[in-house]
C-alpha positions in Angstrom: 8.6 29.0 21.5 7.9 25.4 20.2 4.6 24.4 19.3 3.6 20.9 18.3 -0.2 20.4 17.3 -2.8 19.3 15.0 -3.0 21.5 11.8 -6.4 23.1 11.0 -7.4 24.5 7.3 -5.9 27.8 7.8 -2.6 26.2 7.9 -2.8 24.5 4.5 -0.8 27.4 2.9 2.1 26.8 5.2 2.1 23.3 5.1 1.7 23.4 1.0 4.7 25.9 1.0 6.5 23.8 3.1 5.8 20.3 1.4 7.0 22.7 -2.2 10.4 23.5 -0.7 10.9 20.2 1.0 10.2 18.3 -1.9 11.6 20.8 -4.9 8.2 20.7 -6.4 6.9 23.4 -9.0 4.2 25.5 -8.1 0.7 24.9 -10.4 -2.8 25.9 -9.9 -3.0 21.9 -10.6 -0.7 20.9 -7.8 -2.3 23.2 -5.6 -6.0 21.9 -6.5 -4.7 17.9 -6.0 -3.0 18.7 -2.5 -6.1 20.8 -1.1 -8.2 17.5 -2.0 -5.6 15.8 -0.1 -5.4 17.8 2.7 -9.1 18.2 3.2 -9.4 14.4 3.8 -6.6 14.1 6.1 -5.3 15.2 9.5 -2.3 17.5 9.0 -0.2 17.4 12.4 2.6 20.4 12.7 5.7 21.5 14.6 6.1 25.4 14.8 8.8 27.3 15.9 8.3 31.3 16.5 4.2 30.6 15.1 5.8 29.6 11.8 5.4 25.8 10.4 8.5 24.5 10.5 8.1 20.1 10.2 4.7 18.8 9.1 3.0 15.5 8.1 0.0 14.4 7.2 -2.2 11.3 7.8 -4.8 10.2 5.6 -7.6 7.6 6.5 -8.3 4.7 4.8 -10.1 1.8 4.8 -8.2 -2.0 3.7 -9.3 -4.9 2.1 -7.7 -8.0 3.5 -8.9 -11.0 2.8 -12.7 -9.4 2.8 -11.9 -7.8 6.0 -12.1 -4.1 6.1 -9.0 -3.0 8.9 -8.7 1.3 9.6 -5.4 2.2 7.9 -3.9 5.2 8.4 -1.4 6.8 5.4 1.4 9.0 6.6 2.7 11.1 3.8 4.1 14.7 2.8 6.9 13.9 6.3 8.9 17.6 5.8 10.9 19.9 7.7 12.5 23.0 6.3 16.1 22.5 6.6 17.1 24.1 8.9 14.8 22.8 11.4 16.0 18.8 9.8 17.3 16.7 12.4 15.9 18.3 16.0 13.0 15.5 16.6 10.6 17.4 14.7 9.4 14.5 13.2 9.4 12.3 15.8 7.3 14.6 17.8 4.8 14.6 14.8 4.7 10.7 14.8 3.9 10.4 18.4 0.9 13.0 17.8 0.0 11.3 14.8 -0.3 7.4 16.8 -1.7 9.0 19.6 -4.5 10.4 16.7 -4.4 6.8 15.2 -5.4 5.1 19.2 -8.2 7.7 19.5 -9.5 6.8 16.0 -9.6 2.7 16.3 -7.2 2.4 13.6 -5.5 -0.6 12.9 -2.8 -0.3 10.4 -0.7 2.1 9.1 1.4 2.6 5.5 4.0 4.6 4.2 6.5 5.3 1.3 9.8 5.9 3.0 12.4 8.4 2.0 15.2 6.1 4.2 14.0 2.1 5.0 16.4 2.4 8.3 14.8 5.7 9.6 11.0 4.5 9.5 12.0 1.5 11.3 12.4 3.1 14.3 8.7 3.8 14.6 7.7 0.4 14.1 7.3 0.2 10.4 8.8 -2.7 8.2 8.4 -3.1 4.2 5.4 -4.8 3.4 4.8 -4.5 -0.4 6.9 -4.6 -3.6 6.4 -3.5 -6.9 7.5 -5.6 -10.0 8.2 -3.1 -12.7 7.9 -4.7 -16.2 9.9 -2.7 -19.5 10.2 -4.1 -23.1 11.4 -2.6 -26.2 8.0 -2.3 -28.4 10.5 -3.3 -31.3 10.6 -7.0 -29.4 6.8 -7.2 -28.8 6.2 -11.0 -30.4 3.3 -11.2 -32.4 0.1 -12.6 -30.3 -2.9 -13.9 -32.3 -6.1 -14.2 -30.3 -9.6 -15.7 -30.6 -12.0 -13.3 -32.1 -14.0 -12.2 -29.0 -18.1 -10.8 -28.4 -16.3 -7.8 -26.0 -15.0 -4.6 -26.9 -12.8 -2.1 -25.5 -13.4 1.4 -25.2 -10.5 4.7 -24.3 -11.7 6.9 -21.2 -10.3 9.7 -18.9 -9.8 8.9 -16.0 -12.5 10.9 -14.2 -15.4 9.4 -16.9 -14.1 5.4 -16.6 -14.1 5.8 -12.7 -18.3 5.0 -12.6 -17.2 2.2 -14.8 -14.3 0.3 -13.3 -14.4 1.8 -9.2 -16.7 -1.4 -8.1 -14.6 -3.8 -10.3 -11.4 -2.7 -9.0 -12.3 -2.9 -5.8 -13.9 -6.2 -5.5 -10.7 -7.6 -8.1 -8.9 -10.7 -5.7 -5.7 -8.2 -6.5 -7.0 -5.7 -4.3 -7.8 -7.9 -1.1 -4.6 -8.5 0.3 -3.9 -5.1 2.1 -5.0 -3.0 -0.7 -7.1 0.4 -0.4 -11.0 0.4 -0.7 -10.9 4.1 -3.3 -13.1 6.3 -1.4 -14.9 8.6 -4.1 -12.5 11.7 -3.2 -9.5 9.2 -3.4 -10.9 8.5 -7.5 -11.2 12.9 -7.6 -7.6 13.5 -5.9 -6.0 11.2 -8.2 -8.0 12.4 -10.9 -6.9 16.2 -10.4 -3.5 14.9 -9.8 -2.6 12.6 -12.7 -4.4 14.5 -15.5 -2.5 12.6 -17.7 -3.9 9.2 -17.1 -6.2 7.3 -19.7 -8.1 4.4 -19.3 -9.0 1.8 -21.9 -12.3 -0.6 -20.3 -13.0 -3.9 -21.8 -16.6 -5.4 -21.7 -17.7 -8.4 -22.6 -20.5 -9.7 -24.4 -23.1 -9.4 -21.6 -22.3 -5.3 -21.4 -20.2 -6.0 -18.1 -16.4 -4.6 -17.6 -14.4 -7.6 -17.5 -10.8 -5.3 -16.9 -9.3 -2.3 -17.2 -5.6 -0.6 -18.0 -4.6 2.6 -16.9 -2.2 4.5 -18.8 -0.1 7.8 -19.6 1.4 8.3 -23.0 4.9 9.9 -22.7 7.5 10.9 -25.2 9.1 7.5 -25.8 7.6 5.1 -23.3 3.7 4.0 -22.9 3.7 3.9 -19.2 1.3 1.2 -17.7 -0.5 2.4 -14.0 -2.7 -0.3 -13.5 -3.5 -3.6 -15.2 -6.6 -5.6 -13.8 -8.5 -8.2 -15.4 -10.7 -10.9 -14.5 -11.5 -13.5 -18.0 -9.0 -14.7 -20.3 -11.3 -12.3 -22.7 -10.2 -9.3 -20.9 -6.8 -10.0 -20.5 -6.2 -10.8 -24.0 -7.9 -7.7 -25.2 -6.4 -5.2 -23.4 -2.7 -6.9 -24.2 -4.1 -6.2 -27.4 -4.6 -3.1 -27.1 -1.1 -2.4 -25.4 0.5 -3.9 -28.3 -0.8 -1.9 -30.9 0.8 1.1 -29.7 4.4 -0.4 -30.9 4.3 2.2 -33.8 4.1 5.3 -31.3 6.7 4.3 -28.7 9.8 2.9 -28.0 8.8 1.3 -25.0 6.4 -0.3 -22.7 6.6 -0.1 -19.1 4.8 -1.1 -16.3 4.9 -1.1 -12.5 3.0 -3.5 -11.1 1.9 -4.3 -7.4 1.6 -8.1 -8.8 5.1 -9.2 -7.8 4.4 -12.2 -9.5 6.7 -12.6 -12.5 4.7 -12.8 -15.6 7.9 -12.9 -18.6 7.1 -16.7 -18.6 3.5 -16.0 -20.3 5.8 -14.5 -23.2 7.0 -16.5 -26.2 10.4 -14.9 -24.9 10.4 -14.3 -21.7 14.2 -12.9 -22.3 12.9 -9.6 -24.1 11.2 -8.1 -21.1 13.3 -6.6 -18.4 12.2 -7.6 -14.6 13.0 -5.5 -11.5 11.5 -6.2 -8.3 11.4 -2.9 -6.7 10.8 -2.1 -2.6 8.1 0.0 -2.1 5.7 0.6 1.3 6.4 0.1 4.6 3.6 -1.0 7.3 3.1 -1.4 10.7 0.6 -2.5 13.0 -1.2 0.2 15.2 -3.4 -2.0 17.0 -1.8 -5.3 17.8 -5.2 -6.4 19.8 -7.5 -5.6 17.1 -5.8 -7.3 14.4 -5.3 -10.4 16.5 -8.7 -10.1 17.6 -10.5 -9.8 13.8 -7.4 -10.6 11.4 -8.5 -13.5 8.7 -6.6 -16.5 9.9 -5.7 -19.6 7.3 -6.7 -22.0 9.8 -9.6 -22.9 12.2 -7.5 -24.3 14.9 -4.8 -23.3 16.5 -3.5 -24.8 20.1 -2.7 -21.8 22.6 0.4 -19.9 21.5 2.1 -16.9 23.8 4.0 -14.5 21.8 6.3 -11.6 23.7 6.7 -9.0 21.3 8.4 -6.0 21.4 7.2 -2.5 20.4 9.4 0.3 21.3 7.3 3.2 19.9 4.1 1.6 21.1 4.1 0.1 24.4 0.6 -0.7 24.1 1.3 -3.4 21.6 4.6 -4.7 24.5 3.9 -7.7 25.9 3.3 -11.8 25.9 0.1 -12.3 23.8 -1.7 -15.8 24.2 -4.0 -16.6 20.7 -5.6 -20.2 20.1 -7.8 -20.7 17.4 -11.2 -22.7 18.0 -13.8 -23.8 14.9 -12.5 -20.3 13.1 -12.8 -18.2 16.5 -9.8 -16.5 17.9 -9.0 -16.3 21.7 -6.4 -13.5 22.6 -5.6 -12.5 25.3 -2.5 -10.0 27.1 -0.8 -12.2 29.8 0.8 -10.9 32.8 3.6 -14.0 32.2 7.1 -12.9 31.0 7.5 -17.1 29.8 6.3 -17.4 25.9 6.8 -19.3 22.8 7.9 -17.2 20.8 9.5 -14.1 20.6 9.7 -11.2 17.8 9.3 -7.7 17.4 6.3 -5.4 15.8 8.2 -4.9 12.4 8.7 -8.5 12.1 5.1 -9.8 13.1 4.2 -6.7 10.8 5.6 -9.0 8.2 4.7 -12.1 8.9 1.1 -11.2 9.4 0.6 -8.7 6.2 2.0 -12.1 4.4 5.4 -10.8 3.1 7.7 -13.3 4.8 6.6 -16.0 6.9 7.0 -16.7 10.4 9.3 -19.8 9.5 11.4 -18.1 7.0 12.1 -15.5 9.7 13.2 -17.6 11.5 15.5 -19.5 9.4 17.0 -15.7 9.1 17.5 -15.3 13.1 14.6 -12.8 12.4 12.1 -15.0 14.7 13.1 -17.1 17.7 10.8 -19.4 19.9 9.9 -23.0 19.8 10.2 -24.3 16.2 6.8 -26.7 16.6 5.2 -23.5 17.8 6.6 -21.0 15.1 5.5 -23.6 12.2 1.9 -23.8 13.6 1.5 -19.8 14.2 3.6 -19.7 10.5 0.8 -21.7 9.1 -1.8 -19.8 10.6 -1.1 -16.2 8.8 -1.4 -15.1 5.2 0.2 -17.1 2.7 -0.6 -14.5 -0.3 2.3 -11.8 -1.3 0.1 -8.4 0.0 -0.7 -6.0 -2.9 -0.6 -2.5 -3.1 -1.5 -0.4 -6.1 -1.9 3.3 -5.0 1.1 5.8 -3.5 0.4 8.7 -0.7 
């Protein structure tokens, strides 16, 4: 007999064997300490065949940052099915229980990191968020002189900077556009899980951190996690600090959710390699909601009807009318089949996180509607590339 359900804490053994086989992870006392803080703070949803788990996933809430306002996001991760239960809609099953959780919970949004681009598509999700991943031979690092500075910067774990540096990361402009507000167990889970991290904090003169870099110290590569700074001070300092590791390593790398590229701030920008990398996918749960609060360039907007199209969410189906009046937004679901523009969730997913506009989907045959219209409503959305700087 099939059974499809939510997952309770009894069934965290099955679901961490599974997520081991699935996944061709080692067992560790430390693997299985990380994914019990994981599992704890999520909603595990299950398919079981014969009362054994057989395809699992698990969604983990969140809270996002954009553009100072706070959206319900919900992460789907650890998507596994035991082989020989692949490919018989287990996991299709599991994503309809897990929306249906999402509608009941007034979330919003919802990320993921996507084992095939093509097969999350099909429940509504579209890449939303690159990485820019940085690597340069230490023997090539150019000699930087800097002013002498009043700050200083001191080498952490992880678990002792997070008091320091939680507050300034999450207020840092790089974490507003989409980004996760860290939750306290977030800091302990990745704490537990990356016991390899280090953290060097700069503070400046007045006693207050100014920046931080995260980083792990492998055989032949320094590998960067996170790099944010907020004075010239800090940023300089912490380069600094990078640099002087040339003696121990053969190279620096660094994966960045800045996609930005940043080779031009180098003497040479030739001696750094630059990859722009796809990473998370995202789709909107709650197409009213974030019409209704979503932070909008613009004050004013004349009435636009949009049909869209959500085949996994129906709810979401239909022409939307939104006009923007002195920074107030008007939305309302019409009954009327006529609009002005027409697109599909995955593509106002993007245009709305801010990772391709309106227009330039349009230009693509992405978009289609009335150009005047898809301008204004182009104008309207995010213009900033959305960041993302943690992985589920």
């Amino acid at each position: 007999m099939i059974e499809k359900r939510v997952l309770s804490a009894t069934d965290e053994p099955a679901f961490y064997n599974l997520a081991q086989y699935a996944f061709n992870k080692p067992d560790s006392e430390q693997r299985r300490l990380f994914f019990q803080k994981l599992y704890q703070n999520s909603v595990g949803f299950g398919v079981f065949d014969q009362g054994h788990l057989k395809s699992s996933l698990l969604a983990t809430p969140f809270n996002v940052n954009f553009k100072g306002q706070t959206f319900k996001m919900s992460g789907i991760g650890y998507v596994a099915s035991y082989p020989e239960f692949s490919g018989q809609g287990g996991i299709s099953d599991l994503m309809h229980l897990a929306f249906e959780r999402m509608q009941a919970d007034g979330v919003t949004l919802s990320y993921l990191a996507p084992f095939s681009y093509p097969f999350y598509r099909r429940f509504g999700y579209e890449q939303a968020f690159e990485q820019t991943c940085y690597q340069i031979k230490t023997a090539d690092l150019p000699r930087l002189k800097f002013a002498p500075d009043q700050g200083h910067v001191e080498r952490l774990s992880l678990s002792a900077a997070v008091p320091l540096i939680s507050v300034f990361q999450q207020q840092h402009p790089h974490n507003q556009v989409g980004g996760i507000q860290r939750a306290a167990w977030w800091w302990q889970y990745n704490c537990l899980k990356h016991i390899d991290w280090e953290v060097a904090v700069y503070t400046d003169g007045d006693q207050k951190v100014a920046g931080y870099v995260i980083y792990s110290r492998q055989a032949t590569t320094l590998e960067i996690q996170e790099l944010l700074t907020s004075t010239v001070a800090s940023q300089e300092q912490l380069v600094k600090f990078i640099f002087k590791h040339q003696s121990a390593y053969q190279t620096i790398r660094y994966e960045s959710g800045l996609t930005t590229n940043l080779g031009d701030l180098l003497p040479d920008p030739t001696i750094v390699e630059t990859t722009t990398i796809p990473y998370m996918m995202a789709r909107i749960v709650s197409l009213a909601d974030f019409l209704a609060r979503y932070p909008y360039e613009v004050a004013d907007l004349e009435a636009v009807k949009i049909a869209v199209s959500d085949d996994f969410l129906p709810e979401n189906s239909g022409v939307w009318q939104l006009s923007l009046h002195a920074g107030q937004p008007t939305v309302t679901k019409l009954a009327s089949q006529t609009a002005d523009i027409t697109v599909i969730i995955q593509q106002l997913t993007k245009a709305m996180m801010g990772y391709r506009t309106l227009a330039s989907q349009a230009h693509y045959g992405q978009v289609s509607g009335d150009a005047a219209k898809i301008a204004q409503l182009s104008a309207a959305f995010n213009q900033t590339q959305p960041m993302l700087w943690d992985y589920f």
